[in-house]
C-alpha positions in Angstrom: -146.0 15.8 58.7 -144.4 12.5 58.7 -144.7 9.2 61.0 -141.6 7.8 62.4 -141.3 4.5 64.1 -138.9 3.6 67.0 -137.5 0.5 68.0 -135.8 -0.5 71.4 -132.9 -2.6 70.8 -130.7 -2.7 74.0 -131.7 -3.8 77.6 -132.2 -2.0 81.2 -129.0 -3.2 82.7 -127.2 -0.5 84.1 -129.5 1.8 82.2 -129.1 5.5 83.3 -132.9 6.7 85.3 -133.0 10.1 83.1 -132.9 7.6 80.2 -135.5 4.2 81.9 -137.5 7.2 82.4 -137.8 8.6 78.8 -138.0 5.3 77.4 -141.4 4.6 79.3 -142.4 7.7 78.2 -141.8 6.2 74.6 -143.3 3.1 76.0 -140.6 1.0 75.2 -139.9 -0.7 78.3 -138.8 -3.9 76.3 -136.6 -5.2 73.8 -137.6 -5.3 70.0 -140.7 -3.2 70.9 -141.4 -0.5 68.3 -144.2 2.6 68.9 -145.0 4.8 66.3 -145.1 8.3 66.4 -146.0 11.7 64.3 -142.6 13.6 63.6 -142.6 16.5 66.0 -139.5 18.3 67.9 -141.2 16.7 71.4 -140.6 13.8 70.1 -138.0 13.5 67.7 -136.1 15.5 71.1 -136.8 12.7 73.4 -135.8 10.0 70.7 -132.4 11.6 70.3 -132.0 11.6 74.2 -132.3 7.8 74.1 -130.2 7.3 71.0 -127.7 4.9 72.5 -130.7 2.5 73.3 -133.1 2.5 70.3 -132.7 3.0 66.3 -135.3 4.9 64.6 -136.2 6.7 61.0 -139.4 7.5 58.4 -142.1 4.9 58.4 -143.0 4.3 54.4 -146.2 2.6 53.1 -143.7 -0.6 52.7 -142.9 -0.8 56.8 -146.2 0.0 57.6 -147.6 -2.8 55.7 -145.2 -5.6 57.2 -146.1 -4.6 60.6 -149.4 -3.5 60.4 -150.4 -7.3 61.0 -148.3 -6.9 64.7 -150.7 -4.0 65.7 -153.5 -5.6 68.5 -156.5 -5.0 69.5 -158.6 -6.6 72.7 -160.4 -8.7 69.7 -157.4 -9.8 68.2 -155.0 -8.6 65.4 -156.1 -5.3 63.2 -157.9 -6.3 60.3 -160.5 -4.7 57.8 -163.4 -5.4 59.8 -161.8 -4.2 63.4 -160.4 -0.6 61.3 -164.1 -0.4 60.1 -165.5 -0.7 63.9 -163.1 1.8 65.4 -161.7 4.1 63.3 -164.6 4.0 60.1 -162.6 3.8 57.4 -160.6 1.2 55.6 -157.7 -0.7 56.0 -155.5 1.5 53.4 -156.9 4.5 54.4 -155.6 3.8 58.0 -152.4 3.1 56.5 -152.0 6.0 54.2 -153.2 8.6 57.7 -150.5 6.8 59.9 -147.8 7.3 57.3 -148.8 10.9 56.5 -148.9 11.3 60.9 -152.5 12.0 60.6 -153.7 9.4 63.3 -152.0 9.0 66.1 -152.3 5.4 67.2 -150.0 6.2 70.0 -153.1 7.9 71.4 -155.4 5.5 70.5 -157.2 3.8 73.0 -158.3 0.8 71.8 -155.2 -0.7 70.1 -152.4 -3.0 72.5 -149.3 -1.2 72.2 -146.3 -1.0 71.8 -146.0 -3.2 68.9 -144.0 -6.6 69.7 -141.9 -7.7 67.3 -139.0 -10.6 67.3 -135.2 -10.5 66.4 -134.2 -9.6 63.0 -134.0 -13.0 60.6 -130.8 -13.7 59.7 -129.3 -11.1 62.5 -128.3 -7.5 62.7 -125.4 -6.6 60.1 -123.8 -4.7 63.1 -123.3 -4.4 66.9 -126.1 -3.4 69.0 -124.1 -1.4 71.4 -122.4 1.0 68.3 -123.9 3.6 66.1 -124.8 3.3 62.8 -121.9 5.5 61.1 -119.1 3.4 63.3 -120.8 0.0 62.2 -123.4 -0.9 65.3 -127.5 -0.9 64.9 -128.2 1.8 66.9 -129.0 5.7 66.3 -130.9 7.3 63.2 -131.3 5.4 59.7 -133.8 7.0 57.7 -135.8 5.2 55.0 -133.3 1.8 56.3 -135.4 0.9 59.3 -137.9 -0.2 56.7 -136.2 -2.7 55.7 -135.3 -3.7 59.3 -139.1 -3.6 60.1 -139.7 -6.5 57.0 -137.1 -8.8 58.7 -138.5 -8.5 62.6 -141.6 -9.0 61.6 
């Protein structure tokens, strides 16, 4: 099983409740807030009901590295010596688990989530209110949200 990461782009204006509802689920009550989550149809089906508000795809070692600096604790930002406190093993091995979808920092208890993150640098290619396939930023990407991650970080 694979991790895959979700990221709210759009706004609660005029937002549906069947959808507000899902996306606290998702905890994504904000803009550029990202949560990351195991692969599983529970998920992955309540991701594609709020398609048209968030874009998502595979986490790789790559976009968990450039945001793993984002993840809080109540001490302060994740680091060797918090990983070593409250999960017991190192930094890399955390990283290697959440990739795989063996930890689920969703259910984790000491961390601040969802992750914060800012804007993309040098903007999004596309408009926010379109799918991907008809030019916009929104909807599935794969591997690509990767390379988003690296430029909201």
């Amino acid at each position: 099983m694979s991790s895959i990461v979700v990221i709210r782009l759009r706004g609660s204006a005029s937002t549906p409740w069947e959808i507000q509802e899902t996306l606290e689920m998702l905890r994504l009550k904000r803009n550029y807030n990202a949560m990351i989550y195991p692969k599983d149809d529970n998920i992955v089906g309540m991701v594609r009901k709020v398609q048209s508000y968030v874009t998502w795809g595979e986490l790789n070692l790559e976009g968990i590295k450039a945001i793993i600096s984002k993840i809080r604790t109540a001490e302060g930002p994740l680091n060797e010596e918090i990983t070593k406190k409250y999960f017991g093993m190192s930094m890399e091995d955390l990283i290697s688990k959440i990739v795989q979808g063996q930890i689920r920092i969703n259910q984790s208890p000491m961390l601040k989530l969802p992750i914060r993150l800012h804007p993309p640098r040098k903007g999004f290619k596309g408009k926010i209110n379109s799918f991907l396939g008809a030019g916009g930023e929104l909807g599935y990407r794969a591997e690509k949200i990767n390379e988003l991650l690296k430029r909201m970080v």
